[in-house]
C-alpha positions as CSV (number, residue, x, y, z in Angstrom):
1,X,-8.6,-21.2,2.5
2,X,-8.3,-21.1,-1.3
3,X,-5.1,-19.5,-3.2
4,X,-4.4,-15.6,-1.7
5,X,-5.2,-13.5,-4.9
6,X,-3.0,-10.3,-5.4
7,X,-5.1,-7.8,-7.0
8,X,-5.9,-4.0,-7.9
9,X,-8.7,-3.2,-5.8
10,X,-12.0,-3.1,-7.5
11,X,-14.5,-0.3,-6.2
12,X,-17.0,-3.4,-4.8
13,X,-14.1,-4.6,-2.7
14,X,-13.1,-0.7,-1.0
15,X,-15.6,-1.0,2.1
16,X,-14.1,-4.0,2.8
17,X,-10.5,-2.7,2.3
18,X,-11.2,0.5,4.6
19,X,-12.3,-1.8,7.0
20,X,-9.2,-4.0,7.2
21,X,-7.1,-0.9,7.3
22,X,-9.3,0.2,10.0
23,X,-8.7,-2.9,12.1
24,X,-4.9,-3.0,10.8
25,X,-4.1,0.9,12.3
26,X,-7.1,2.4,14.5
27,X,-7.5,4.9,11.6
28,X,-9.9,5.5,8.3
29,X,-8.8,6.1,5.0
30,X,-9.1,9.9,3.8
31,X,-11.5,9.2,0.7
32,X,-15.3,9.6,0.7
33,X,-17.3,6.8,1.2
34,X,-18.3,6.3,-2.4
35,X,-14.8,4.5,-2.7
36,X,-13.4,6.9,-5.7
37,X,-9.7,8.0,-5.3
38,X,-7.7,10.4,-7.4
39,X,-6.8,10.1,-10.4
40,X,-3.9,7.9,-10.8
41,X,-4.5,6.6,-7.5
42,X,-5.0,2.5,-6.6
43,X,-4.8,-0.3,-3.7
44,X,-3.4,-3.3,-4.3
45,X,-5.5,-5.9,-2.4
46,X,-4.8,-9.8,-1.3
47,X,-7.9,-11.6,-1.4
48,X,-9.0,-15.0,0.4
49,X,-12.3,-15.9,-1.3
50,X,-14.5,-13.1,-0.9
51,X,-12.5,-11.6,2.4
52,X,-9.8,-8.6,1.6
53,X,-6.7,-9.8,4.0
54,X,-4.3,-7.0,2.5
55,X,-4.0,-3.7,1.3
56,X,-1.8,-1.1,0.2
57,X,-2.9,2.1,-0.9
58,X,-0.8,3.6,-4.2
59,X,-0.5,7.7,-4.5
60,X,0.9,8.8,-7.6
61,X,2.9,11.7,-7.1
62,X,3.8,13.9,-10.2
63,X,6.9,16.3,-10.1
64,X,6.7,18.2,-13.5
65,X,10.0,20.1,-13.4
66,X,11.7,17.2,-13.8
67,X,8.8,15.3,-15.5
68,X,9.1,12.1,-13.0
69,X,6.3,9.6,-11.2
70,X,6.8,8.5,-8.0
71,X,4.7,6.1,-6.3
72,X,3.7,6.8,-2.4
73,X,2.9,3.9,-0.4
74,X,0.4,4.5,2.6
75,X,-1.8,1.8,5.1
76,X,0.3,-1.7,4.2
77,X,-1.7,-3.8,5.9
78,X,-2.5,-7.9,6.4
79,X,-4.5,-8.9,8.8
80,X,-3.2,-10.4,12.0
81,X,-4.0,-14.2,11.0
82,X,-2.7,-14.0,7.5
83,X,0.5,-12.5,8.7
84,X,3.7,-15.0,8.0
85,X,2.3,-15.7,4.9
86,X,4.4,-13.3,2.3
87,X,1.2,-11.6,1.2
88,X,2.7,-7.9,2.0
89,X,5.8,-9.1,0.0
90,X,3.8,-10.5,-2.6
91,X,1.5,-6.8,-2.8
92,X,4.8,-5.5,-2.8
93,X,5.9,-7.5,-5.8
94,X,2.7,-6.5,-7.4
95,X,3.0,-2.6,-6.8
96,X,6.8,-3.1,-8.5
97,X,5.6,-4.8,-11.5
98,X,3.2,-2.0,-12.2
99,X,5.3,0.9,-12.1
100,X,8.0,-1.2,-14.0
101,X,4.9,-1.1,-17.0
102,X,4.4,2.4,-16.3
103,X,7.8,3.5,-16.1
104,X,7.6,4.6,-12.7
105,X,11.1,6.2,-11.2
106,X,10.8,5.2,-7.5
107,X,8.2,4.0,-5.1
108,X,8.8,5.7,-1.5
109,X,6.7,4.8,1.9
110,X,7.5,5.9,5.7
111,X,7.6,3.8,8.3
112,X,8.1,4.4,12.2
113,X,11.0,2.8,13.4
114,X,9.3,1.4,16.5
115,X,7.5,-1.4,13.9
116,X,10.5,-3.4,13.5
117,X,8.5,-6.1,11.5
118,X,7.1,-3.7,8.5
119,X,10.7,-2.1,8.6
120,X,12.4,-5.2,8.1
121,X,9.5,-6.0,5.3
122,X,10.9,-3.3,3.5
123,X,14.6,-3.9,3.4
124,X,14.0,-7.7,2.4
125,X,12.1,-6.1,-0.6
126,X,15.1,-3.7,-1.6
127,X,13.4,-0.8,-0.7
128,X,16.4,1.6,0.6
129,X,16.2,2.8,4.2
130,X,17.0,6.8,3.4
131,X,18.5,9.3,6.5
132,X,15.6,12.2,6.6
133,X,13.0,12.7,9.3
134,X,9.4,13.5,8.2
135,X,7.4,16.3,8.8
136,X,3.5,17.3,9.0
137,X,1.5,20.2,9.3
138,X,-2.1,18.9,10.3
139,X,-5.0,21.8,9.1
């Protein structure tokens, strides 16, 4: 096992990605499979070699009454036998430093409180736990 690279992922890398996050939640990632997001949209990847071993997937989210960007964080993943490493902290810290660059105002995610681990992820990376309860209309 080489150095884990932190990276933005490249669209040769997104099969592979989907595929972790698969593994990671029992679940697909709502793009087509040609691997093109929105505009505005990335993953941040880690990378052992040629293998994908994290993810995070990066939704801008534009409110223009108050002309701010927010980031959205969805499917933080590392896979089981990379785990202990501080690769999601390190994505993390690599997701921070680009909306730092692109003035970004705040960086939200969700998390269920039954995953203690990714909860306690988040508060050791400053993230700020916030007292709502989320809601979703499925069409």
């Amino acid at each position: 096992m080489e150095k884990i690279r932190i990276e933005i992922l490249h669209k040769k890398d997104f099969k592979k990605a989907r595929n972790l996050v698969k593994r990671c939640f029992d679940t697909y990632l709502n793009y087509d499979k040609s691997g093109d997001m929105r505009l505005g949209d990335f993953s941040i990847i880690a990378k052992d070699e040629d293998e994908v071993v994290g993810n995070i997937l990066v939704q801008k989210i534009y409110d223009p009454y108050i002309d701010r960007v927010s980031y959205f964080l969805q499917d933080v993943c590392v896979d089981e036998k990379y785990r202990g490493m501080d690769i999601a902290t390190q994505m993390i810290d690599k997701v921070k430093e680009i909306a730092k660059k692109r003035n970004v105002e705040s960086i939200m995610l969700t998390c269920n409180k039954k995953r203690k681990e990714a909860c306690g992820l988040y508060l050791k990376t400053k993230f700020e736990k916030r007292e709502t309860e989320v809601f979703i209309y499925y069409i």
